[in-house]
C-alpha positions as MATLAB code, in Angstrom:
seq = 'XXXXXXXXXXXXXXXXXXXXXXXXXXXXXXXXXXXXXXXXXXXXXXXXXXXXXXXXXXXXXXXXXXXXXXXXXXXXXXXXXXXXXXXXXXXXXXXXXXXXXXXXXXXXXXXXXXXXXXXXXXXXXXXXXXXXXXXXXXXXXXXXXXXXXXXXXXXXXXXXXXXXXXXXXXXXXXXX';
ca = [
       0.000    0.000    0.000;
       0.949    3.682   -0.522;
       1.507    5.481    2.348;
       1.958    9.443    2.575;
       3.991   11.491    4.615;
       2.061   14.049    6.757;
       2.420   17.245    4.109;
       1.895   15.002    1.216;
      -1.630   13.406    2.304;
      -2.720   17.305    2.304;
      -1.581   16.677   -1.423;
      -3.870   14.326   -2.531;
      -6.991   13.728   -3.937;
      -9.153   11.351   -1.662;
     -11.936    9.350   -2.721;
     -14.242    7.507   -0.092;
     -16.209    4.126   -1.105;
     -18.953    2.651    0.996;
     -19.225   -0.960    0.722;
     -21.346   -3.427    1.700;
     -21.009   -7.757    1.137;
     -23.730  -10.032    2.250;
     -23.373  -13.221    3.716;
     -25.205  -14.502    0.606;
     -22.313  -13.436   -1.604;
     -23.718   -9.925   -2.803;
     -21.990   -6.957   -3.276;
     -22.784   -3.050   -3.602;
     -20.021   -0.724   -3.767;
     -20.171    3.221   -4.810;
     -18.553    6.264   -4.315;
     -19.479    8.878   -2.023;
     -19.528   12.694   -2.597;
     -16.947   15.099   -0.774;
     -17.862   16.259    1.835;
     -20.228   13.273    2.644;
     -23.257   14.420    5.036;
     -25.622   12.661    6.824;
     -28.302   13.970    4.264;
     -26.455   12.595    1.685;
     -26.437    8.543    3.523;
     -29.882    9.423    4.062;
     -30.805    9.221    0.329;
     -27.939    6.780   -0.549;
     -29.634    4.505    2.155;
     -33.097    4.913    0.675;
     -32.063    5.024   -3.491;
     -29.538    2.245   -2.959;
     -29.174    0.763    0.781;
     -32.609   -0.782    1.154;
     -33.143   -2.142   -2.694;
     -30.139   -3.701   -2.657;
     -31.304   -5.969    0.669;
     -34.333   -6.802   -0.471;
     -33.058   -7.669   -3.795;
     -30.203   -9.931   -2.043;
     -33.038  -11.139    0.319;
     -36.238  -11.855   -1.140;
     -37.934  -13.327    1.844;
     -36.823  -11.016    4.404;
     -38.565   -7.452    5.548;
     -35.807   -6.953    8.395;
     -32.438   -6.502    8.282;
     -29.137   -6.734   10.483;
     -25.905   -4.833    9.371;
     -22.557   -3.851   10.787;
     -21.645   -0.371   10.405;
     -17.748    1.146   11.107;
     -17.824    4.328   13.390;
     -18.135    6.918   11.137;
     -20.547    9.173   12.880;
     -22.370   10.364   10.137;
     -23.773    6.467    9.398;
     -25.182    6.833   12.577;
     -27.438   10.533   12.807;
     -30.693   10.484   14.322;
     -31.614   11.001   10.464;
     -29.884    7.900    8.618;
     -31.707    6.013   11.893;
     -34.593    7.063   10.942;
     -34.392    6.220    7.303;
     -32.839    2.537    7.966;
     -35.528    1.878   10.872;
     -38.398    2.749    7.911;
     -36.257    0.296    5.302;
     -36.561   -2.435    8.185;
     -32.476   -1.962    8.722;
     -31.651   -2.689   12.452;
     -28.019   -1.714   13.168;
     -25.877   -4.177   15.509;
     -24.692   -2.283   18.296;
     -21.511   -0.980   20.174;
     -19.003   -3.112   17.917;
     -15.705   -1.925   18.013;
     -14.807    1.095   15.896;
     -12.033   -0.805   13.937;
     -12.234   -4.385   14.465;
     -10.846   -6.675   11.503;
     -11.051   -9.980   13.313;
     -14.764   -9.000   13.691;
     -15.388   -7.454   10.399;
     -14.920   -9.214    7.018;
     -15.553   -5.674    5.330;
     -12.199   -4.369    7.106;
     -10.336   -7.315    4.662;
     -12.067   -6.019    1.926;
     -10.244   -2.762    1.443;
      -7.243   -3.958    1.959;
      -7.771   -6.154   -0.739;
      -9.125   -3.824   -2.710;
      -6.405   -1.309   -1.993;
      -3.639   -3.795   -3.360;
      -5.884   -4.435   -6.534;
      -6.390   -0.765   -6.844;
      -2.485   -0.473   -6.769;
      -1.933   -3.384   -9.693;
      -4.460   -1.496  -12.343;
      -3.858    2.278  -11.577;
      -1.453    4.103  -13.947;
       1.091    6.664  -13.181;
      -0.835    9.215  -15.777;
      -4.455    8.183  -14.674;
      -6.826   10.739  -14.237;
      -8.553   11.970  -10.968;
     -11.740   10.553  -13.110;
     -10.152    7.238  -13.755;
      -8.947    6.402  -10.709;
     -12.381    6.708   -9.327;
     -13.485    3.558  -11.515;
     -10.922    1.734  -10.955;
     -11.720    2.158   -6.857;
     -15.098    0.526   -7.701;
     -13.399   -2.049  -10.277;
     -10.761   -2.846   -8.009;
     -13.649   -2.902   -5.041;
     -16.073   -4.877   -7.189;
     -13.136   -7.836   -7.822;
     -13.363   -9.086   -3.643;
     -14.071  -12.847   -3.577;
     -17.340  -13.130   -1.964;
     -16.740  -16.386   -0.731;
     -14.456  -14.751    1.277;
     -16.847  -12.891    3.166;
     -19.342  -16.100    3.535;
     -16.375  -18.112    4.673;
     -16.270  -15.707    7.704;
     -20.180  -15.126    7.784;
     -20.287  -19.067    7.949;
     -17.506  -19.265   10.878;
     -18.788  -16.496   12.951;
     -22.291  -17.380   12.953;
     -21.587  -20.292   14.618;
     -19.554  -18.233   17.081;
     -21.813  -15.629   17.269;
     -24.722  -17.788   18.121;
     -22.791  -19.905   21.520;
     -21.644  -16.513   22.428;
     -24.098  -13.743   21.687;
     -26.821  -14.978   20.017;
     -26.321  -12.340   16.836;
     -27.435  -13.776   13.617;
     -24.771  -12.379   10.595;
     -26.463  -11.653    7.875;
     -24.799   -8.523    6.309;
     -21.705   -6.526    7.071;
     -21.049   -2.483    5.962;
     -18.079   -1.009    5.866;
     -16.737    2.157    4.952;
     -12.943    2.960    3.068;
     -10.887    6.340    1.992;
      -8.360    5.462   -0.920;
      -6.150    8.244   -2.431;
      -4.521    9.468   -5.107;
      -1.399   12.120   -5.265;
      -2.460   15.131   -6.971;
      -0.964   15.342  -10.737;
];
């Protein structure tokens, strides 16, 4: 991975990705606008969010997801929106917790990927679709390997059925 020195990261373009994988093997992935505000998750959680679950679950008219700490996934207005959508959100998990959170793999994964298929001349433009081309590439079966394990886990210890984890990831660019 890249990593900046203080005065460079001020530098650089940044790009932010939400992600989400099910434990059924589905994936949604898209960029977020800068700055990101909660009125913005509001309508990404209502346009794209709550389709996407009920297209990757049928059956279902409830959901449980994982979110990362980033306080504007969790306003008094996103909760609003997810409670309407039938989105319950798991509480106090641990604000970075990779051995908890198959999402956290993800963009690390992603982030090497990204790194193979960027060019030195890319565009600010480009390297945003290769972020979601590089994102889109994760092996689910990653993810339901670790839904599969921790479910059983879950259940002798807390009783928390997995069924869909969030996760949220900056990637960057230097500036040309």
């Amino acid at each position: 991975a890249i990593r900046f020195a203080k005065k460079e990261w001020s530098q650089t373009k940044k790009q932010s990705i939400f992600g989400l994988t099910t434990c059924n093997g589905k994936k949604l992935v898209f960029l977020v606008p800068k700055p990101w505000k909660s009125e913005d998750w509001v309508k990404e959680i209502n346009d794209k969010v709550i389709p996407f679950l009920k297209q990757a679950f049928p059956n279902r008219s409830s959901f449980t997801i994982l979110l990362d700490g980033e306080k504007l996934l969790h306003a008094p207005i996103a909760k609003a929106q997810m409670d309407g959508g039938g989105i319950k959100v798991f509480p106090n998990w641990p604000v970075y917790s990779p051995d908890l959170n198959p999402q956290e793999h993800v963009w690390a994964y992603t982030e090497d990927k990204l790194r193979d298929i960027e060019g030195d001349r890319d565009t600010f433009e480009t390297f945003r679709e290769k972020v979601l081309a590089a994102a889109r590439t994760y092996p689910a079966r990653e993810a339901i390997h670790w839904h599969a394990e921790k479910d059983g886990e879950a259940r002798r210890s807390r009783g928390w059925p997995h069924r869909q984890v969030i996760g949220f990831k900056r990637l960057c660019m230097p500036s040309p």
